[in-house]
PQR file with spaces between the fields and no chain letter, atoms N, CA, C, O and H, PARSE charges and radii, in Angstrom:
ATOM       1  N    UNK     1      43.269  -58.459  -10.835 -0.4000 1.5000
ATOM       2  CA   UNK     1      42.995  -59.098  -12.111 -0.0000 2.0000
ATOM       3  C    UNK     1      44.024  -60.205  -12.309  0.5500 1.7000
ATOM       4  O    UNK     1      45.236  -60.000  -12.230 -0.5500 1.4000
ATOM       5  N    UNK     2      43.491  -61.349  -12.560 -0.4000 1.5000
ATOM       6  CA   UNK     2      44.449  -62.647  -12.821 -0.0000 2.0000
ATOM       7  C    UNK     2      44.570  -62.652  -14.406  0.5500 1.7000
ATOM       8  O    UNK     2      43.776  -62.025  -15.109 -0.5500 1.4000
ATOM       9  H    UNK     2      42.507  -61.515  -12.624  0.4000 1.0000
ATOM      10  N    UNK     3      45.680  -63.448  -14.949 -0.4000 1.5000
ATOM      11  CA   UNK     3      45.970  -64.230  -16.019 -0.0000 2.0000
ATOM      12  C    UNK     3      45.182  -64.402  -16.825  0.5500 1.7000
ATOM      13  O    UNK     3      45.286  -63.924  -17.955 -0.5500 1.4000
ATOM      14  H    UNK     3      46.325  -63.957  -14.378  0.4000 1.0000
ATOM      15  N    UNK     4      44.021  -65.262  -16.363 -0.4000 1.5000
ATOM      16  CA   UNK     4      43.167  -65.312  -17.486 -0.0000 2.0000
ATOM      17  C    UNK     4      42.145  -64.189  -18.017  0.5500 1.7000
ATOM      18  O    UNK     4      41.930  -64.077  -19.224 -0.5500 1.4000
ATOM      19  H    UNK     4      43.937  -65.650  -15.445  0.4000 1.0000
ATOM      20  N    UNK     5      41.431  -63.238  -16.922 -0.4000 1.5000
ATOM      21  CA   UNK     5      41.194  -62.223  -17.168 -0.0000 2.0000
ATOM      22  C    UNK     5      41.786  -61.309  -18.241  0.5500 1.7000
ATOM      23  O    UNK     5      41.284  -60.737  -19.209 -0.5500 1.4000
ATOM      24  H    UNK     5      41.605  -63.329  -15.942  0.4000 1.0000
ATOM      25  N    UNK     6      43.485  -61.388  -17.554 -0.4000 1.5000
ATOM      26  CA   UNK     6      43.720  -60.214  -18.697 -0.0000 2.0000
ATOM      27  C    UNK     6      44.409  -60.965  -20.041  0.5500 1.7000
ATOM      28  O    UNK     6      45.230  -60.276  -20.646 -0.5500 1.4000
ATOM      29  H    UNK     6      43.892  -61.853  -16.768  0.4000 1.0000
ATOM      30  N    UNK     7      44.267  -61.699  -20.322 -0.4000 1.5000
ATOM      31  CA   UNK     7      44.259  -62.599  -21.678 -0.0000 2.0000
ATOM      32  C    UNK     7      42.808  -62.293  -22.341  0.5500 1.7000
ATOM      33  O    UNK     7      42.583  -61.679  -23.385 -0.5500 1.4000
ATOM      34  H    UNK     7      43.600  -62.260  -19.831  0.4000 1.0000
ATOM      35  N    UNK     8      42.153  -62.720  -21.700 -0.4000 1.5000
ATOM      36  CA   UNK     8      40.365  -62.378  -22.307 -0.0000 2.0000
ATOM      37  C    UNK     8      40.171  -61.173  -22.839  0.5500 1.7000
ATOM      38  O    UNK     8      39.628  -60.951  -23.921 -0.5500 1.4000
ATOM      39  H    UNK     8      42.337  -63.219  -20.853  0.4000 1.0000
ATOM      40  N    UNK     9      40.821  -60.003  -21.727 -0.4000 1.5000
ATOM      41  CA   UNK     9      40.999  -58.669  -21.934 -0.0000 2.0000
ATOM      42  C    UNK     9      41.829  -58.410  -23.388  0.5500 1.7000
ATOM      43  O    UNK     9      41.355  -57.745  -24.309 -0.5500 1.4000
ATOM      44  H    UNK     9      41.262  -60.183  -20.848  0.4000 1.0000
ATOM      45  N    UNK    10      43.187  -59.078  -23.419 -0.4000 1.5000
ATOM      46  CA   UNK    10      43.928  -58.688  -24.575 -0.0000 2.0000
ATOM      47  C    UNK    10      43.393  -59.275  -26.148  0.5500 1.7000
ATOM      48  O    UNK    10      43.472  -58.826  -27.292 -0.5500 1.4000
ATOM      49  H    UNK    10      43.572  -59.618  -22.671  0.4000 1.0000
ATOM      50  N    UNK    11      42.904  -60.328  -25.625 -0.4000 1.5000
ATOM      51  CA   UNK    11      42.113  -60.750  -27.130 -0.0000 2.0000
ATOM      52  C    UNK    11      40.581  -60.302  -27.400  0.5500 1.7000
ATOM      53  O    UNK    11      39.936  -60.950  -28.224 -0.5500 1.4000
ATOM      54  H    UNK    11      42.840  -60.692  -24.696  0.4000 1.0000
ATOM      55  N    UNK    12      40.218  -59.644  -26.995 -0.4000 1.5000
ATOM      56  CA   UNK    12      39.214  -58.921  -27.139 -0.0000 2.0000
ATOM      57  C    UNK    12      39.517  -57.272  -27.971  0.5500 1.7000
ATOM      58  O    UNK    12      39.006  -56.713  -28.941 -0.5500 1.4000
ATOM      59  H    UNK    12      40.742  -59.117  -26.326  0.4000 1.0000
ATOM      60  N    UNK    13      40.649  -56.902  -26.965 -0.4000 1.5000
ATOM      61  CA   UNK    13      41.312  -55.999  -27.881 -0.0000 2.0000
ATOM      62  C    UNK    13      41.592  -56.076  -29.190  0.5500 1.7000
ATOM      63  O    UNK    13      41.222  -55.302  -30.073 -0.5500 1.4000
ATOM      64  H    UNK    13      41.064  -57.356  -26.177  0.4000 1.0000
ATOM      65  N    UNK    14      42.183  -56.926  -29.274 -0.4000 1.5000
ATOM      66  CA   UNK    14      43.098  -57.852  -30.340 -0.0000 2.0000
ATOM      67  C    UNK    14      41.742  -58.054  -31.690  0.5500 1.7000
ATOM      68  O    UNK    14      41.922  -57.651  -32.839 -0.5500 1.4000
ATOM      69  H    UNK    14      42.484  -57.554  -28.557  0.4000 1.0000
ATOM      70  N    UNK    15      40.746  -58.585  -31.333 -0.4000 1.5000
ATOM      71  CA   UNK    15      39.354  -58.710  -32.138 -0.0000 2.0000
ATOM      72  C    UNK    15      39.045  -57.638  -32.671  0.5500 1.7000
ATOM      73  O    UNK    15      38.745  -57.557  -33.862 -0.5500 1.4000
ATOM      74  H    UNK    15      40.600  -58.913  -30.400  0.4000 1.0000
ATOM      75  N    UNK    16      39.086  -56.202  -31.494 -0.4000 1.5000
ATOM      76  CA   UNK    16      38.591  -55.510  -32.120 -0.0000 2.0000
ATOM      77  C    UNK    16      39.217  -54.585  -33.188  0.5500 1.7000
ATOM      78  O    UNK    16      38.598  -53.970  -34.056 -0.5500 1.4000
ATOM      79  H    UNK    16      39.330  -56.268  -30.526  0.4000 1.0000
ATOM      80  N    UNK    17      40.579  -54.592  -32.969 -0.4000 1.5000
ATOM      81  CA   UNK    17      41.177  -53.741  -33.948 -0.0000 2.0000
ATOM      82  C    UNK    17      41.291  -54.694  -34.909  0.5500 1.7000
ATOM      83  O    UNK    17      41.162  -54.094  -35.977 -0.5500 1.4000
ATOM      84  H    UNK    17      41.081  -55.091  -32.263  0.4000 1.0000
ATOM      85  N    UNK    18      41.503  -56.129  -35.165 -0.4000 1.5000
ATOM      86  CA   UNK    18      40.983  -56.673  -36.282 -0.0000 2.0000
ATOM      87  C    UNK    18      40.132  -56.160  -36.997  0.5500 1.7000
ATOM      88  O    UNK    18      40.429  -55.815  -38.141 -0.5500 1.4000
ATOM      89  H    UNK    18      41.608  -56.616  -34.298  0.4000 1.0000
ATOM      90  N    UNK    19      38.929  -55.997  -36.517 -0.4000 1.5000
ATOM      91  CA   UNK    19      37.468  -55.679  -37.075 -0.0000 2.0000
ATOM      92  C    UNK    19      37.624  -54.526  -37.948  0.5500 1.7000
ATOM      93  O    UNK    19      37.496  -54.573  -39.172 -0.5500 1.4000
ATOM      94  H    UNK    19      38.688  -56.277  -35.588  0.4000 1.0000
ATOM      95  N    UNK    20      38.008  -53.114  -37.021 -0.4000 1.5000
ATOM      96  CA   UNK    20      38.278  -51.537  -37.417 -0.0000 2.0000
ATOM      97  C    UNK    20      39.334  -51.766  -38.506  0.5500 1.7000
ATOM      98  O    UNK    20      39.214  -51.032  -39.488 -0.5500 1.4000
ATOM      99  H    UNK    20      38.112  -53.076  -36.027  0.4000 1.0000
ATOM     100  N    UNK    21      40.480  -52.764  -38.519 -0.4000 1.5000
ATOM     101  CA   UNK    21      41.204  -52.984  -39.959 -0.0000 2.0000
ATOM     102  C    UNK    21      40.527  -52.866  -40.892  0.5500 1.7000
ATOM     103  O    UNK    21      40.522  -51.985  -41.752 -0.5500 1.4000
ATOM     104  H    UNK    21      40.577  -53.360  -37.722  0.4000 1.0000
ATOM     105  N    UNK    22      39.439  -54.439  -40.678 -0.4000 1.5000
ATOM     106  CA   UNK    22      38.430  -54.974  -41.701 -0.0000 2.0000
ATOM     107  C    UNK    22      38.071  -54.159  -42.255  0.5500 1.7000
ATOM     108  O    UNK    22      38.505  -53.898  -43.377 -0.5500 1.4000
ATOM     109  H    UNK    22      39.443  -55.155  -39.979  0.4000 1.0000
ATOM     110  N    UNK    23      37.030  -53.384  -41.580 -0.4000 1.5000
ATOM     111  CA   UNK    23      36.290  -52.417  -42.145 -0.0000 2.0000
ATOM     112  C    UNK    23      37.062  -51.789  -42.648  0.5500 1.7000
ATOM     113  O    UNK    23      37.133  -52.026  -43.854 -0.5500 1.4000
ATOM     114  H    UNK    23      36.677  -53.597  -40.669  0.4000 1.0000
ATOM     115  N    UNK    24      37.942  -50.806  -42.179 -0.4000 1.5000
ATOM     116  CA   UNK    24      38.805  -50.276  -43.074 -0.0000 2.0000
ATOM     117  C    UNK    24      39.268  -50.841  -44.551  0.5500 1.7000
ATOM     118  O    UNK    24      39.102  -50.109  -45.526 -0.5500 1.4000
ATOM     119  H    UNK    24      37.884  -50.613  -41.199  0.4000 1.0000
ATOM     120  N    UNK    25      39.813  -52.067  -44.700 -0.4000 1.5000
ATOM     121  CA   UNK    25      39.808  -52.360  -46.085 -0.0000 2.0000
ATOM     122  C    UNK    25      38.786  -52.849  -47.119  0.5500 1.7000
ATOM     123  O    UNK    25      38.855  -53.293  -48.265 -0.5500 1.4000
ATOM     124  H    UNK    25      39.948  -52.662  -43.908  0.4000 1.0000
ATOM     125  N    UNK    26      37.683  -52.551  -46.128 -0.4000 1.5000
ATOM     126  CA   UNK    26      36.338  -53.162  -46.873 -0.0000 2.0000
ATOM     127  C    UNK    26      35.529  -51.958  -47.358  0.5500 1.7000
ATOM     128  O    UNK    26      34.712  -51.894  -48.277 -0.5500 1.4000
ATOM     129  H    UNK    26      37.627  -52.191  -45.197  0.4000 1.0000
ATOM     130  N    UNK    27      35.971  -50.998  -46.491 -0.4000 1.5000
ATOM     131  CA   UNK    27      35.563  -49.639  -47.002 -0.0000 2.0000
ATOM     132  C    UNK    27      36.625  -48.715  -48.233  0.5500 1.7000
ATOM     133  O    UNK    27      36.222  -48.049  -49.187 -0.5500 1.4000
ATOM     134  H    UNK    27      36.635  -51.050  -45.745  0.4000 1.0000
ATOM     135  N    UNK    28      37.845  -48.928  -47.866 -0.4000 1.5000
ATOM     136  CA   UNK    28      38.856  -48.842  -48.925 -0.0000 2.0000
ATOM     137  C    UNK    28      38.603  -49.162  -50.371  0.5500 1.7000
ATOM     138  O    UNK    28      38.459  -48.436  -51.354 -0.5500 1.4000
ATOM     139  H    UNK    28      38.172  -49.470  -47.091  0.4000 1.0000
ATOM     140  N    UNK    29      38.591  -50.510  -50.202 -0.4000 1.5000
ATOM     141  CA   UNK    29      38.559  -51.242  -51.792 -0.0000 2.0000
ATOM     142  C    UNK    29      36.845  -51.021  -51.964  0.5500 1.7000
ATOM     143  O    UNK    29      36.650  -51.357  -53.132 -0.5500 1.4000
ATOM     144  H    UNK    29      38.708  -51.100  -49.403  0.4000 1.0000
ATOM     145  N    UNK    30      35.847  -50.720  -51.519 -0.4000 1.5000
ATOM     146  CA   UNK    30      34.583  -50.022  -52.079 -0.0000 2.0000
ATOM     147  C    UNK    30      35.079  -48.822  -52.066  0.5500 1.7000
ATOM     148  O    UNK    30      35.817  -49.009  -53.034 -0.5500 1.4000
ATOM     149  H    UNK    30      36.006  -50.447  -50.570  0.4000 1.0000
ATOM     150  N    UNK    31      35.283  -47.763  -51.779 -0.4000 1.5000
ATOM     151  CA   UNK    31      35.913  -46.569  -52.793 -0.0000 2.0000
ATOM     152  C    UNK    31      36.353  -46.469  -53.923  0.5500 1.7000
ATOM     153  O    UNK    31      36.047  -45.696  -54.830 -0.5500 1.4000
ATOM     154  H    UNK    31      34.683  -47.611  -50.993  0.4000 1.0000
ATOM     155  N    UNK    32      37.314  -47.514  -53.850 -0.4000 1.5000
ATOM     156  CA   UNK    32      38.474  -47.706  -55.129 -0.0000 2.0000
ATOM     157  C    UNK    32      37.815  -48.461  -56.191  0.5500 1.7000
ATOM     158  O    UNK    32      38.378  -48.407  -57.284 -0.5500 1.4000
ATOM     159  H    UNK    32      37.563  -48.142  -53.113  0.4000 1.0000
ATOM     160  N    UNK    33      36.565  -49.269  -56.098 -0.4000 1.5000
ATOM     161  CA   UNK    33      35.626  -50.248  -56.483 -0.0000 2.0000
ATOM     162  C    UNK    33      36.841  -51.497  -57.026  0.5500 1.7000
ATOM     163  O    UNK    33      36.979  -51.767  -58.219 -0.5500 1.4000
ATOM     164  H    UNK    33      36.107  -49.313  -55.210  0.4000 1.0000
ATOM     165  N    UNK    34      37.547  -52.078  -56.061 -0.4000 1.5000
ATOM     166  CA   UNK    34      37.890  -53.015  -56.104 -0.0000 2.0000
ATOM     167  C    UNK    34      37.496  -54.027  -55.283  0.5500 1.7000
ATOM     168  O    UNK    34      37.778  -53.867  -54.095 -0.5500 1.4000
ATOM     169  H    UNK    34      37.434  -51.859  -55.092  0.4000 1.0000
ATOM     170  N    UNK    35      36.756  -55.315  -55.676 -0.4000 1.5000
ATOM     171  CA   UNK    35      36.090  -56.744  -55.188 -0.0000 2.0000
ATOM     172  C    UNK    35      37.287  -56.754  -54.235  0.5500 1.7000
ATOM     173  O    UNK    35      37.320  -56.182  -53.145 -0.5500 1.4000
ATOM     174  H    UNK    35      36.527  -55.445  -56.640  0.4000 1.0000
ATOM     175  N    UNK    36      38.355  -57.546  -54.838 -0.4000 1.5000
ATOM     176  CA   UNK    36      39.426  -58.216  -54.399 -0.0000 2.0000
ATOM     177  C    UNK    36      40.202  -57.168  -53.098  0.5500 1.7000
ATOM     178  O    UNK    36      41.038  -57.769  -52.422 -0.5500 1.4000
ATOM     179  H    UNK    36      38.328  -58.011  -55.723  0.4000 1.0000
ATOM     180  N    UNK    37      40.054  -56.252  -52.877 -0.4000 1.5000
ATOM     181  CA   UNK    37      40.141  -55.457  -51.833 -0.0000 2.0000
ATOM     182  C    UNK    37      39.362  -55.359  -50.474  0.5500 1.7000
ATOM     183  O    UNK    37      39.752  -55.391  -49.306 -0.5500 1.4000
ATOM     184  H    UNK    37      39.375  -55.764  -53.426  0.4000 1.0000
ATOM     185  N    UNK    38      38.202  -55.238  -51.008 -0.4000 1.5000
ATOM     186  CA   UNK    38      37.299  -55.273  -50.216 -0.0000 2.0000
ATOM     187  C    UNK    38      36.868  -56.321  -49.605  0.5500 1.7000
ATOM     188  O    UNK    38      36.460  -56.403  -48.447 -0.5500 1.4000
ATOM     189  H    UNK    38      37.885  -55.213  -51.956  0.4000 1.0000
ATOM     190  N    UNK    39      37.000  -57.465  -50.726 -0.4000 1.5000
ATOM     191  CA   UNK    39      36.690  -58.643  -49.898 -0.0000 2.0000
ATOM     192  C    UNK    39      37.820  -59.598  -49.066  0.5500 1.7000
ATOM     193  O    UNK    39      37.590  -60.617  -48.416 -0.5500 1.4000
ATOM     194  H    UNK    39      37.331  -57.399  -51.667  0.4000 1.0000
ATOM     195  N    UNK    40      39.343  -58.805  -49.348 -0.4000 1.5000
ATOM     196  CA   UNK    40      40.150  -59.221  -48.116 -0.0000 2.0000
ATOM     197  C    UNK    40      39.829  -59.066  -46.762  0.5500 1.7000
ATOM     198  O    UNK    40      40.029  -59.874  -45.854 -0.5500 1.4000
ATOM     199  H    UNK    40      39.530  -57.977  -49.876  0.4000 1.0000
ATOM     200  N    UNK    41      39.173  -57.653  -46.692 -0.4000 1.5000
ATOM     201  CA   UNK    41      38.804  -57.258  -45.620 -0.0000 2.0000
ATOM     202  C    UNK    41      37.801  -57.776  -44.867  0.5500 1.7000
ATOM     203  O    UNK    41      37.614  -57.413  -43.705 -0.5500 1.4000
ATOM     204  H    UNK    41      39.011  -56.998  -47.429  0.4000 1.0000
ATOM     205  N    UNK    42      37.058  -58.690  -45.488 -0.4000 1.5000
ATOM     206  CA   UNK    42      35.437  -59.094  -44.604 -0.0000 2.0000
ATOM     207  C    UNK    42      36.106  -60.005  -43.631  0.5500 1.7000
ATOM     208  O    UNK    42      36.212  -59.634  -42.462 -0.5500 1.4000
ATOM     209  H    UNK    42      37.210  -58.985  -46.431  0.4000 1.0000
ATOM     210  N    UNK    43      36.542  -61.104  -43.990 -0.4000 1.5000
ATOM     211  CA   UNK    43      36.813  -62.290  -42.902 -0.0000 2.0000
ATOM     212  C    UNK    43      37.436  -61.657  -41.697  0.5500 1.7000
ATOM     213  O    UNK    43      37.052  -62.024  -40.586 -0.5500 1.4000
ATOM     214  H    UNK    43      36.456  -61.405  -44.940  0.4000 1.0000
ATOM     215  N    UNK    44      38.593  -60.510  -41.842 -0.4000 1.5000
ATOM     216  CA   UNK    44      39.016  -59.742  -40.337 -0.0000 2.0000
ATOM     217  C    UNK    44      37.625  -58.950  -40.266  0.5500 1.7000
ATOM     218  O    UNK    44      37.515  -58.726  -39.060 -0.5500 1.4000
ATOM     219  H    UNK    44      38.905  -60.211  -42.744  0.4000 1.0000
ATOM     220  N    UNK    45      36.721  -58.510  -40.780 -0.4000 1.5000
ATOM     221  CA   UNK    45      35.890  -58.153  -40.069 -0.0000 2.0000
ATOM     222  C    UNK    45      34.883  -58.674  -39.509  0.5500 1.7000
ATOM     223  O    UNK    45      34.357  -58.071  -38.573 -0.5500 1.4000
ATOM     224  H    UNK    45      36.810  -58.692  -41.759  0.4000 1.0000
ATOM     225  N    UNK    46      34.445  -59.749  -39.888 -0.4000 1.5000
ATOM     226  CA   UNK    46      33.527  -60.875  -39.730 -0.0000 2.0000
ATOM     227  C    UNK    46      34.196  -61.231  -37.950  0.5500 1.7000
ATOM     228  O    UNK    46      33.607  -61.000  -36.894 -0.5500 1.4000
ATOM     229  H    UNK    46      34.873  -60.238  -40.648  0.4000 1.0000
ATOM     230  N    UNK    47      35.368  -61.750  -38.110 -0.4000 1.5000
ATOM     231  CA   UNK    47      36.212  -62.629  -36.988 -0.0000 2.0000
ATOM     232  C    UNK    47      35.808  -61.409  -35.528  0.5500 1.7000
ATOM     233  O    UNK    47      35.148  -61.595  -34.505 -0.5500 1.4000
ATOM     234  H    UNK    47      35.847  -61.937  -38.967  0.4000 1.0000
ATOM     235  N    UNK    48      36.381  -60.460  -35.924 -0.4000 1.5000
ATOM     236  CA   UNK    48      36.727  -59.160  -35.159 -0.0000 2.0000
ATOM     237  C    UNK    48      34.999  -58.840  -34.527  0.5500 1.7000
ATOM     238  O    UNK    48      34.861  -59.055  -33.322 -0.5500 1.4000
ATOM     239  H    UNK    48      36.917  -60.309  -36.755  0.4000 1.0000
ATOM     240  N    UNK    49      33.900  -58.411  -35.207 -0.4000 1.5000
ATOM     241  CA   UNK    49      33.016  -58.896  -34.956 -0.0000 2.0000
ATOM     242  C    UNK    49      32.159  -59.261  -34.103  0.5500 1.7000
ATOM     243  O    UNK    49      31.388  -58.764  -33.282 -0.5500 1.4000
ATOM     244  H    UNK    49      34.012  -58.236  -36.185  0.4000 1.0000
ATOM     245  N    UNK    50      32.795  -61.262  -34.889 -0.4000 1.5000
ATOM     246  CA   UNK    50      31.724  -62.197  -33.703 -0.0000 2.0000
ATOM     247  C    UNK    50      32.531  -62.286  -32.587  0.5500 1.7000
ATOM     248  O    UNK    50      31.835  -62.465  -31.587 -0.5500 1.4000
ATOM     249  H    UNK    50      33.421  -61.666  -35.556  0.4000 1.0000
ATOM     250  N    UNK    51      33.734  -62.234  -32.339 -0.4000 1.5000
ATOM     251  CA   UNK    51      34.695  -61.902  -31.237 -0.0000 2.0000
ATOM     252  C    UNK    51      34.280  -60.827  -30.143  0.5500 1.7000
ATOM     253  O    UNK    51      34.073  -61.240  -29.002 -0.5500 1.4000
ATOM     254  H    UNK    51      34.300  -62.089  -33.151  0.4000 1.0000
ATOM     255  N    UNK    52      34.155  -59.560  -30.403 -0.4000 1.5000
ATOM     256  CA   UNK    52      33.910  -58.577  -30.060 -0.0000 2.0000
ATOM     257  C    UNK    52      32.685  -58.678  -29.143  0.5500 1.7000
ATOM     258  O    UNK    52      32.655  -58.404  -27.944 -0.5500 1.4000
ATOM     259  H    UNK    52      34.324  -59.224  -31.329  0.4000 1.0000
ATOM     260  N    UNK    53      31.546  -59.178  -30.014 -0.4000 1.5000
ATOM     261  CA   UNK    53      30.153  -59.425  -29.383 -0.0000 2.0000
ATOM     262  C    UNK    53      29.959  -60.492  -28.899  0.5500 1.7000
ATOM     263  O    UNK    53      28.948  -60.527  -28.198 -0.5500 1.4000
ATOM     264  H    UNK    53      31.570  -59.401  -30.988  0.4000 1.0000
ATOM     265  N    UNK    54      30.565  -61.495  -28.984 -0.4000 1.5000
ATOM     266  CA   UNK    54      30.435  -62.410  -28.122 -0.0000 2.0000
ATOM     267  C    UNK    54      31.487  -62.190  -26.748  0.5500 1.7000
ATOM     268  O    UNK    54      31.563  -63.247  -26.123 -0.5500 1.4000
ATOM     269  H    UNK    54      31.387  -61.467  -29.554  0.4000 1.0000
ATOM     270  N    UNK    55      32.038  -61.448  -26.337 -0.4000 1.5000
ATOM     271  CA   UNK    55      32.602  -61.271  -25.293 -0.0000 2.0000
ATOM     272  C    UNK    55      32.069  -59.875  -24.133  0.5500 1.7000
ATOM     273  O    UNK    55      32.090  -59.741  -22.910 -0.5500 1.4000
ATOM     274  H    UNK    55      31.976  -60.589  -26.845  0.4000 1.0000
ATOM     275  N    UNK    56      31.525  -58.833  -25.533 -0.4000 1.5000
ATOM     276  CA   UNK    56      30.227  -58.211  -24.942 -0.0000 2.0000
ATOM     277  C    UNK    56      29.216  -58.893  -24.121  0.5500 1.7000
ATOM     278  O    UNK    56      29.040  -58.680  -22.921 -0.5500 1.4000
ATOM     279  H    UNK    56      31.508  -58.943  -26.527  0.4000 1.0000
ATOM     280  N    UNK    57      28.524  -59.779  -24.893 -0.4000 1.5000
ATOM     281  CA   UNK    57      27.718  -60.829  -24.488 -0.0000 2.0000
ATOM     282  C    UNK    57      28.081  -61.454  -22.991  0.5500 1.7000
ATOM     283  O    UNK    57      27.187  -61.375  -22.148 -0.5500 1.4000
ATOM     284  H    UNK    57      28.667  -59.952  -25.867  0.4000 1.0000
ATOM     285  N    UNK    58      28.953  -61.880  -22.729 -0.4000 1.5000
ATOM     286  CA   UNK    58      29.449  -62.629  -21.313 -0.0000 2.0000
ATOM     287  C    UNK    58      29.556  -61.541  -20.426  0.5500 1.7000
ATOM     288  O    UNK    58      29.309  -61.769  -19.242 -0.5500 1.4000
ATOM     289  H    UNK    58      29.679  -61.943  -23.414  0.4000 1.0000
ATOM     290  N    UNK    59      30.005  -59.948  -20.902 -0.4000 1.5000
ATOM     291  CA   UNK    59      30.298  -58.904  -19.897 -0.0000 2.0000
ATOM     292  C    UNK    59      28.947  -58.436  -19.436  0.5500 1.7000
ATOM     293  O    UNK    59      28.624  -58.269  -18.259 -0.5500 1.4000
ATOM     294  H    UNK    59      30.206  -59.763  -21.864  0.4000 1.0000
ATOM     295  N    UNK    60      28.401  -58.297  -20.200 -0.4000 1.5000
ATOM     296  CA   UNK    60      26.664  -58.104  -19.997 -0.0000 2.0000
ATOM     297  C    UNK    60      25.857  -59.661  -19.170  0.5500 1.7000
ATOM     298  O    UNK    60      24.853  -59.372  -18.519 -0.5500 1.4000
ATOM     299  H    UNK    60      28.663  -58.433  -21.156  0.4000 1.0000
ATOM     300  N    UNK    61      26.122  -60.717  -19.176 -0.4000 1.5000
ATOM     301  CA   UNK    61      25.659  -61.570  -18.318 -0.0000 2.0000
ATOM     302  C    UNK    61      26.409  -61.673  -17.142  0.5500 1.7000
ATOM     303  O    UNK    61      25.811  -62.035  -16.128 -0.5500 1.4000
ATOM     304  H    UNK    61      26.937  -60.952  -19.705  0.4000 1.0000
ATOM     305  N    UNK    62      27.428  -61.461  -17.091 -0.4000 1.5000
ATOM     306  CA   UNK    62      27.781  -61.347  -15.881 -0.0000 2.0000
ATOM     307  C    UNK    62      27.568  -60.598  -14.932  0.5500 1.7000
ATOM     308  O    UNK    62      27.473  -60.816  -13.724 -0.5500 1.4000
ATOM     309  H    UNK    62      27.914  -61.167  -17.914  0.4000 1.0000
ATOM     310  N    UNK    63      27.453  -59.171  -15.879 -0.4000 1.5000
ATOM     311  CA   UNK    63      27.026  -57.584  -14.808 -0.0000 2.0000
ATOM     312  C    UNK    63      25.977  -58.191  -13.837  0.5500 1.7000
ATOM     313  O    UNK    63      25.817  -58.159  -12.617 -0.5500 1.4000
ATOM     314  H    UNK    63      27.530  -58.993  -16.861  0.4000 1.0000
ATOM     315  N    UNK    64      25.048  -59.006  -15.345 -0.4000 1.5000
ATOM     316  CA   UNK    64      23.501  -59.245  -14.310 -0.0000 2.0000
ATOM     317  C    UNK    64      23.725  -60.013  -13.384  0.5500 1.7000
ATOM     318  O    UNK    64      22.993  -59.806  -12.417 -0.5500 1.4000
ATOM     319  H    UNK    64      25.179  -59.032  -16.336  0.4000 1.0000
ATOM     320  N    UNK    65      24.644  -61.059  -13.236 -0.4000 1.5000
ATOM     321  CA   UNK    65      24.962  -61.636  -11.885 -0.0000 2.0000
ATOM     322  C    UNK    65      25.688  -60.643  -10.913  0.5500 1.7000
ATOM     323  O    UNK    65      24.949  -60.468   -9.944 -0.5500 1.4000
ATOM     324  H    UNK    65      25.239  -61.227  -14.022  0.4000 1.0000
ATOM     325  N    UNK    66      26.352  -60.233  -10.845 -0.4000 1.5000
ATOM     326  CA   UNK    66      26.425  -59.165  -10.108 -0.0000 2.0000
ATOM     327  C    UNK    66      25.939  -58.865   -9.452  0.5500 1.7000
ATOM     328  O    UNK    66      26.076  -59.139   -8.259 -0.5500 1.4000
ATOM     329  H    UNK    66      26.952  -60.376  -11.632  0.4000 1.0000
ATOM     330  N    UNK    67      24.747  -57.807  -10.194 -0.4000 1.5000
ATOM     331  CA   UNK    67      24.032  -57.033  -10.089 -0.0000 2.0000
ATOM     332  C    UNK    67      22.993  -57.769   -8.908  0.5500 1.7000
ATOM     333  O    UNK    67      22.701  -57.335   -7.794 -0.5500 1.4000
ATOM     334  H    UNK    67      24.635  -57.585  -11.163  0.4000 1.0000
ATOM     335  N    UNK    68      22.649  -58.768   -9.436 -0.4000 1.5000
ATOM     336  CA   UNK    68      20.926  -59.601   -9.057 -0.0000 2.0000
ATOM     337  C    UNK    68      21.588  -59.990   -7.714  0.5500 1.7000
ATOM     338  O    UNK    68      21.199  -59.484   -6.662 -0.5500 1.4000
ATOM     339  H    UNK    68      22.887  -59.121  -10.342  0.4000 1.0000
ATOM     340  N    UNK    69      22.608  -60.907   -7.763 -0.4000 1.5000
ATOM     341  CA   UNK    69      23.154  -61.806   -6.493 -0.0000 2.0000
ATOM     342  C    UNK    69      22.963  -63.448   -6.855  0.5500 1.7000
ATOM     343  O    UNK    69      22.110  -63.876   -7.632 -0.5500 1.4000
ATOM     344  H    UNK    69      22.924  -61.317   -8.618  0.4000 1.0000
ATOM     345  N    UNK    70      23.768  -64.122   -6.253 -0.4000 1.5000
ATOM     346  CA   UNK    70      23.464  -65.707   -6.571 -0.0000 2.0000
ATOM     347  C    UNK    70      22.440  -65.983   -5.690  0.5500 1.7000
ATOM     348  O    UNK    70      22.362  -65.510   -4.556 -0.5500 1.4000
ATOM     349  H    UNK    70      24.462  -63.775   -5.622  0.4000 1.0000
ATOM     350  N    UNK    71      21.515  -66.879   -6.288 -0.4000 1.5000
ATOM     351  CA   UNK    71      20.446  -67.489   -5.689 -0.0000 2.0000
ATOM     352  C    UNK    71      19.109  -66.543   -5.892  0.5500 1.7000
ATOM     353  O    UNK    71      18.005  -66.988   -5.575 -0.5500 1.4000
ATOM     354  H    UNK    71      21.578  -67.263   -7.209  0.4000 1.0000
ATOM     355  N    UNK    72      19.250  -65.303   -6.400 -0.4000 1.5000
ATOM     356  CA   UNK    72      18.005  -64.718   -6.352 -0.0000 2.0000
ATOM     357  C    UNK    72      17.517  -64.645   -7.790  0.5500 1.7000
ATOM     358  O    UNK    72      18.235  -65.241   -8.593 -0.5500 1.4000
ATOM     359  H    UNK    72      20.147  -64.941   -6.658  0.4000 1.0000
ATOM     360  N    UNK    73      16.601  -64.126   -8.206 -0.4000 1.5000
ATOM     361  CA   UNK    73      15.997  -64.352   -9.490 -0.0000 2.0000
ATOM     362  C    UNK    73      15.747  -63.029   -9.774  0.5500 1.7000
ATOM     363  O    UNK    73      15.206  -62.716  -10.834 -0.5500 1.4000
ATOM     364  H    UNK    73      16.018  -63.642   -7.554  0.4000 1.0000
């Protein structure tokens, strides 16, 4: 595994415990029925997220190259 790999790797991490924060304070301050709580929490969860799944996304297109082989369909 090179450099950039495990950079991709660490911010992916990094996204996702963003996200599990998010939610966490988005689920928090809806308990407590506080707006201003809850809605700290969306943007780390929002970020965390589209982060998350969009890097899903590339791990899943790539498998299929893999998988298929170059040049075949």
């Amino acid at each position: 595994m090179n450099w950039t790999h495990l950079r991709a790797h660490l911010f992916t991490l990094a996204a996702t415990v963003m996200g599990i924060a998010g939610m966490g304070l988005v689920f928090s301050g809806t308990m407590a029925a506080s707006f201003s709580e809850a809605s700290r929490g969306v943007p780390l969860l929002l970020i965390g997220l589209w982060w998350a799944g969009r890097e899903l996304g590339r791990s899943m297109e790539a498998s299929r190259r893999r998988k298929v082989g170059p040049g075949q369909t």
